[in-house]
N, C-alpha and C positions, 0 to 999 in steps of 0.2 A: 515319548514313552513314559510311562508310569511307572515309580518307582514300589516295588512290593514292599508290603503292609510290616513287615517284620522291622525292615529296614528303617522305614519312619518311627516305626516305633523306637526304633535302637538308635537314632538320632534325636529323638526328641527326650529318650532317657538320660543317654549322657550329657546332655546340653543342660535338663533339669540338675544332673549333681554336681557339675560345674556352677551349678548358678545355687546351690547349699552351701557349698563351699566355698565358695566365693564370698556367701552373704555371712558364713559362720567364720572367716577370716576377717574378715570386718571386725565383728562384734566381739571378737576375743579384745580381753583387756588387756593393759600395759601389764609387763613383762613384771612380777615380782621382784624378782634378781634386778633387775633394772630400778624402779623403786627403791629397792632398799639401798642403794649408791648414794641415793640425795637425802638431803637435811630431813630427818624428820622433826615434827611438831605435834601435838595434841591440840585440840578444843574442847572444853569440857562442855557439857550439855545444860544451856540455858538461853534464857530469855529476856536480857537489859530491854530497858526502857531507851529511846535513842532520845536523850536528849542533853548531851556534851556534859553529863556529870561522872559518871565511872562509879557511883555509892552504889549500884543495885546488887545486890544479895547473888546473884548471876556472876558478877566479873570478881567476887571474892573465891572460887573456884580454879581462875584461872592466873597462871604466874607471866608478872612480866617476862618480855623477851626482850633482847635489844636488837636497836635499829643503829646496825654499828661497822657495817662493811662498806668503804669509798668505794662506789663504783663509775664515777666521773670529777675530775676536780683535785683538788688539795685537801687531806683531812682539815677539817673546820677545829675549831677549839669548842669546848662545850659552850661557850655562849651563845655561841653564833647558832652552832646546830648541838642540839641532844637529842636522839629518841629511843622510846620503847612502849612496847604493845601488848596489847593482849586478845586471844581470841578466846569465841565461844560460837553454838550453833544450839539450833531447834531445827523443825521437819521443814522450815520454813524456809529458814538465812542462816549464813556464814555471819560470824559479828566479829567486828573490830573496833578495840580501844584502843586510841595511839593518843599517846602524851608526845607532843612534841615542843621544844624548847628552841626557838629561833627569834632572835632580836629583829631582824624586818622580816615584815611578811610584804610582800609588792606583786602587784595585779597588775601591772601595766600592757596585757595586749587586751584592747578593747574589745577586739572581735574574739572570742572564745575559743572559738574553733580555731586562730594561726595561733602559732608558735607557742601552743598550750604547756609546752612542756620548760620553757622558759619562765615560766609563775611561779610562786611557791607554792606546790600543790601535791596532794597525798596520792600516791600512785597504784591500785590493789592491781594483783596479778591474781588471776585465777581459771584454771583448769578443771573443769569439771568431771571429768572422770580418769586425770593424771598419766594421761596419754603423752604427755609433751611433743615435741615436735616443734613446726616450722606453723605458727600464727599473725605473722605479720601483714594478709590479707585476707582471712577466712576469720570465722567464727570455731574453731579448734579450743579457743582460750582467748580471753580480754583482758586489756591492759585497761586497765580505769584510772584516767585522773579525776581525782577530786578537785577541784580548783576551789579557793578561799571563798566565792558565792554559793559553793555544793554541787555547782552544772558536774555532771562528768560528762567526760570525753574519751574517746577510742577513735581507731584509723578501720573505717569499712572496707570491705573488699574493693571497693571502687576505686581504693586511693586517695580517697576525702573523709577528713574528720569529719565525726556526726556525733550528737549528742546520744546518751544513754542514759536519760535522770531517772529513770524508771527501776534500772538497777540495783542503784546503792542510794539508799536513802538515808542522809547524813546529816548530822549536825555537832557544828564545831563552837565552844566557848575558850576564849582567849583573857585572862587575865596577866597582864603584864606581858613577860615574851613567852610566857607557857599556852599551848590551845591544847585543848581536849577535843578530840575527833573521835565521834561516835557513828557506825557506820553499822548499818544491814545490808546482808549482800544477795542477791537472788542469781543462782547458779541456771544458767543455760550450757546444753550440752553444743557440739560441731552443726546439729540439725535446724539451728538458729535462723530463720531469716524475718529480713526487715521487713520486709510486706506481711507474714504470716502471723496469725495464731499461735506466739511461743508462750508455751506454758514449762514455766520453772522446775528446776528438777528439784523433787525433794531430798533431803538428808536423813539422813539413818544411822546407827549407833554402828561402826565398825566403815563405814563408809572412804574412801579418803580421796583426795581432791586434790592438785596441781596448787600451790599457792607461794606468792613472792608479795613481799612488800616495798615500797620503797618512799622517797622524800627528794622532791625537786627543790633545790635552796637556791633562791636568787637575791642578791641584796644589791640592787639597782644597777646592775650591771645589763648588758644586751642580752645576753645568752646567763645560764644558770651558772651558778660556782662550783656547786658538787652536785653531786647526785647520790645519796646513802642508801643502800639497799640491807634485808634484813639477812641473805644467804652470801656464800663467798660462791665467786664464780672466778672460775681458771684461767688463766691466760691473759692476753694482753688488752684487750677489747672486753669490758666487763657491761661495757651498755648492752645486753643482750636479751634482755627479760622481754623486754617490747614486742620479738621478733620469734622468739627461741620459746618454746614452755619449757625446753627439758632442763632448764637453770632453774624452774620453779623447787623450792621441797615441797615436801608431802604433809601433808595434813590430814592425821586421821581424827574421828569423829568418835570422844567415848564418853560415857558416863552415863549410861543406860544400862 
């Protein structure tokens, strides 16, 4: 028996605004009120040059921050570890200056991809559109390690580290136990995949964006000594950035 014409129709209507609604639940942004809970930060609007010096007329706009919360480890004494950074942005990239002060720098897993996080290596967190949530196997948000050669690194859906040099194009100068890390970031949104055609989100004046920093310190030991990250995160378990975006602060985009 065939169902009357009215009927399909009033099935195929409510099915359509379930399916608006559904799509316009999605695309609603994170929570203001929510937002405004975590750390915020500024970037001022500019353009460095990336090549491990920090003189450019760009990063005299923007104020240090410090990179000064244990989030694994024994506080270090300033020798051993000191940091602090700075950001800025264009329509392009997220940028970061990090002065970092560490008496050894040690690469010792040869294979890139194991125990990346055991190196001494610069760690960018970032969320594209400051959603936080649970990124520990999706493209939601990326943990980037910078390792001392520039390879980064992130954990794919698969469960297997993979390279992302494409991302963050950096360069670091080290005189004595000071390095200068100069970094451009290209933001992908959750819609990210490996196989595909991802094209970079661009940035915009008032924009704001999921961001954590942090610094893997290892001085020839197995495993790393601390871990410093740039936000305080609560509770007892502080290695969370990795897993978690909603420890990330916020980073709004001004100077436009």
């Amino acid at each position: 028996m065939s169902r009357p014409l009215f009927f399909t129709f009033s099935i195929a209507f409510f099915s359509a605004s379930l399916f608006n609604t559904s799509c316009k639940s999605k695309e609603k942004g994170p929570d203001p009120a929510e937002l405004a809970k975590r750390q915020q930060f500024t970037a001022p609007y500019g353009s460095p040059t990336i090549d491990g010096n920090g003189a450019d007329e760009a990063w005299q706009q923007s104020e240090w921050l410090p990179l000064d919360q244990l989030w694994i480890g024994k506080a270090p004494t300033p020798a051993d570890f000191t940091g602090r950074y700075k950001l800025a942005w264009d329509e392009s990239n997220l940028y970061l200056l990090a002065e970092i002060t560490d008496d050894t720098l040690i690469d010792i897993h040869s294979d890139g991809l194991e125990h990346f996080w055991d190196d001494d290596c610069l760690e960018v967190f970032v969320d594209e559109d400051a959603a936080g949530g649970d990124h520990q196997y999706n493209y939601s948000a990326f943990a980037y390690h910078i390792a001392l050669d520039g390879k980064v690194v992130d954990t794919r859906p698969n469960h297997h580290a993979g390279y992302f040099n494409d991302h963050c194009i950096s360069r670091r100068v080290t005189d004595g136990n000071t390095s200068v890390w100069e970094v451009a970031i290209k933001l992908f949104d959750k819609n990210y995949e490996e196989e595909g055609e991802n094209i970079p989100k661009m940035l915009s004046n008032g924009k704001k964006i999921g961001f954590a920093l942090a610094y893997c310190d290892n001085d020839h030991s197995a495993e790393r000594e601390n871990f410093m990250g740039n936000v305080v995160v609560e509770g007892e378990d502080k290695n969370q950035g990795w897993k978690n975006a909603s420890i990330f602060g916020v980073v709004e985009m001004t100077g436009l």
